[in-house]
N, C-alpha and C positions, 0 to 999 in steps of 0.2 A: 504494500500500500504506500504511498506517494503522497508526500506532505509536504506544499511549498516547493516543490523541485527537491526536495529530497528524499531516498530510497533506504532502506534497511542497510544495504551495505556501505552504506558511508559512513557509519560507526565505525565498523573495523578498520575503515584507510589510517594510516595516521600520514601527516602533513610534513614530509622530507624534507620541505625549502627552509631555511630561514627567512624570518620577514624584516625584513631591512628597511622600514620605513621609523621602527623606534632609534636605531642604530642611525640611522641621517639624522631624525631631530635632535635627538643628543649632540652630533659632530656640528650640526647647524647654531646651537645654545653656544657653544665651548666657542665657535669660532668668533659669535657676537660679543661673546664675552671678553676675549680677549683682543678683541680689535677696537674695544673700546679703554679696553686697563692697558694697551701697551703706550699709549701717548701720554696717559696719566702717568705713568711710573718715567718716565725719559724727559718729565716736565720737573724744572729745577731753580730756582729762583738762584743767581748770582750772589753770593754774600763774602764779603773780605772779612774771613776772620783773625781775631785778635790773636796775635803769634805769643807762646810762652814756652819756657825754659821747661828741661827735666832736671833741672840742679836742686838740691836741697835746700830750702833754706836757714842758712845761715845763722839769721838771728833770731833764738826764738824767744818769744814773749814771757814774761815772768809768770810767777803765778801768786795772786796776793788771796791769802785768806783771811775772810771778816768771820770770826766768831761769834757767837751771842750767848752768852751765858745764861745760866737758871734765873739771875737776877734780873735781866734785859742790859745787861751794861757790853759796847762792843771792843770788841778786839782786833786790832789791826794786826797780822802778823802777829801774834800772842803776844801785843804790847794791849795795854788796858788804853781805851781811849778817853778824854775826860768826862768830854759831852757829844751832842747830837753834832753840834759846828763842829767840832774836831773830824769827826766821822765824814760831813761833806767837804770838808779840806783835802782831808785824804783821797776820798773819791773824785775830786775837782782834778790834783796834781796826779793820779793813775788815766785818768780820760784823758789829759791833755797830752802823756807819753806815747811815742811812736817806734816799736807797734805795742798797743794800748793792750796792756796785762788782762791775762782772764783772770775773773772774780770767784773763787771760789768763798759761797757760803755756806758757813754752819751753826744751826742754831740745834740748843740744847733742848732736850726732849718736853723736860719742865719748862719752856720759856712762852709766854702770851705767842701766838704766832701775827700778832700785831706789830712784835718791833721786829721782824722777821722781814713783814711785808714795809715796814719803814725803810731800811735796811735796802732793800730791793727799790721803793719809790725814787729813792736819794739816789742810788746806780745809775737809775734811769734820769734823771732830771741830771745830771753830773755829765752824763755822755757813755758813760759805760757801755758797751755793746757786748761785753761778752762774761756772760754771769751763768756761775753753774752752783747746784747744793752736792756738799756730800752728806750722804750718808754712810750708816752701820750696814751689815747686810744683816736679815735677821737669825737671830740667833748666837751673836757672838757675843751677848752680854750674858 
């Protein structure tokens, strides 16, 4: 019996060819593809970059540490500072050195963390640009 033009034994054929019509659209995708990303990749803006040495440098920067005690009183290099002015003296005459010292602070575990964050505003209003804390790692007390 015969349905639409087809017969019982067209079940059993099976189809030899490959069909080569998914195999072009894929080559046809790849080729638009890349015929549009090769001019974008080969397109380069001109820029004169800045030339620099691999030599070490030379001079390296100090390292000044401000302490803060339990009390809030600070430390210049473990020298006891008097007052608040003294502190941005020191901070005034470390900004103005070239190349300008990195600031290591450390503030005592018991201290307000308000004169901590003084400590840091004055760095900043001073010129300070490069401020770090240390700490303990835990468990070594």
């Amino acid at each position: 019996m015969a349905h639409g033009g087809f017969t019982d034994n067209d079940d059993n054929d099976m189809l030899s060819e490959i069909n080569m019509i998914p195999l072009i659209d894929v080559m046809l995708v790849l080729l638009i593809v890349f015929i549009i990303t090769v001019p974008v990749m080969k397109h380069a803006v001109n820029i004169d970059l800045p030339r620099a040495s691999n030599e070490k440098e030379l001079v390296k920067p100090e390292t000044v540490r401000l302490s803060v005690d339990a009390d809030g009183n600070y430390h210049w290099n473990e020298q006891k500072l008097a007052d608040d002015n003294a502190l941005q003296g020191h901070l005034a005459a470390a900004a103005s050195q070239n190349p300008q010292p990195d600031l290591h602070i450390r503030g005592d575990r018991a201290v307000r963390y308000e004169r901590v964050a003084q400590a840091m505003a004055a760095a900043q209003q001073a010129g300070v640009k490069k401020i770090g804390f240390v700490t303990e790692p835990a468990g070594t007390r």
